[in-house]
N, C-alpha and C positions, 0 to 999 in steps of 0.2 A: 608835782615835783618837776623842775626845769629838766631839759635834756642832759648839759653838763653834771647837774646832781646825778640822774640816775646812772650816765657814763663811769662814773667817779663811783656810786655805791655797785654797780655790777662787775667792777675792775677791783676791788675791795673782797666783795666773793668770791669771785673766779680765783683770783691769787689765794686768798685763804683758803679757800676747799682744796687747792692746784697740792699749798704745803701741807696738809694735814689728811684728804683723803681722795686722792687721783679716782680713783674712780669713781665717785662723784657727780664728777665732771659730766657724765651721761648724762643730765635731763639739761644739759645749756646746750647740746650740740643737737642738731638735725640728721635726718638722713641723708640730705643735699649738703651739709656741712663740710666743709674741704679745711685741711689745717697743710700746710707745708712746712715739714721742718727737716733741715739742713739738706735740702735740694728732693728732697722726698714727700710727693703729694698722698695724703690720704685722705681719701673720702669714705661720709660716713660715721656716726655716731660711735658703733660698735670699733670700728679700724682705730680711731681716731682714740678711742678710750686704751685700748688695747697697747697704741705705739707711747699711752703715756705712762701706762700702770707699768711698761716692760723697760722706763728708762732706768738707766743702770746707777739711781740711787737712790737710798729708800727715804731720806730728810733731807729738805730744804726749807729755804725762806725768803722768801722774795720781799726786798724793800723795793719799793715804787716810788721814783723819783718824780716823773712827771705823767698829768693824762690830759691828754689835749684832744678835743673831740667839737667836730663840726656838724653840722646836717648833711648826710649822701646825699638827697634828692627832698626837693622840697617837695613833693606831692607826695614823699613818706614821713611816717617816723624815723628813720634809718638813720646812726650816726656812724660816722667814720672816726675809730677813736683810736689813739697812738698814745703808749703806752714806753714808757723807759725805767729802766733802775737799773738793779741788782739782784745777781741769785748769790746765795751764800749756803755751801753743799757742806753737809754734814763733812768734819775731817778734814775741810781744805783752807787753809789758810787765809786766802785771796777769791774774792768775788767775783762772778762772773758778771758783764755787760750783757745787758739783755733789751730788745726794741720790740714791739709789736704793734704792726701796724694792721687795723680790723676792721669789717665791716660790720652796724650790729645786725644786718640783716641773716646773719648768724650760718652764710653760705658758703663763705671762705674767712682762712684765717694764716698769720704769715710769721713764722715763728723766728727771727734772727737770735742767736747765741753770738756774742764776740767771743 
């Protein structure tokens, strides 16, 4: 499978698993794994699973507008993959804007909410 496929089929899971069972999410993260969201670094699998199983709604759904994913380093596999759409939260009317820009070396991760 080319890079762009598998960018594209592991942006596909993660969002699916993200709306149907957050925690989850624990076997895609490391323990080196860093996620930053809304000015707040947590590092760590366990942290990381934690600061998302406690956000404050229990349904969403994420439509995926775009994923555009390059090669980090060409002496790896590693792609840098950016990730845009929408959140649509149980209850609310209006979508949220949402960006993720990622490395798949799966060390850090950069969570923007609009």
């Amino acid at each position: 499978m080319e890079g762009d496929a598998v960018a594209k089929a592991f942006v596909e899971h993660y969002y699916s698993t993200f709306d149907t069972n957050r925690a989850a999410l624990a076997s895609l993260y490391q323990d080196a794994s860093m996620l930053t969201f809304e000015g707040q670094k947590i590092l760590g699998t366990q942290s990381i699973v934690a600061k998302l199983t406690s956000l404050p709604f229990d349904q969403c759904k994420h439509s995926i507008a775009t994923v555009d994913c390059q090669p980090s380093n060409p002496a790896s596999p590693a792609m840098l993959v950016f990730v845009s759409g929408n959140l649509q939260l149980a209850g609310e009317q209006h979508a949220l804007k949402f960006n993720v820009p990622s490395d798949t070396n799966a060390t850090r991760e950069l969570l923007c909410v609009e």
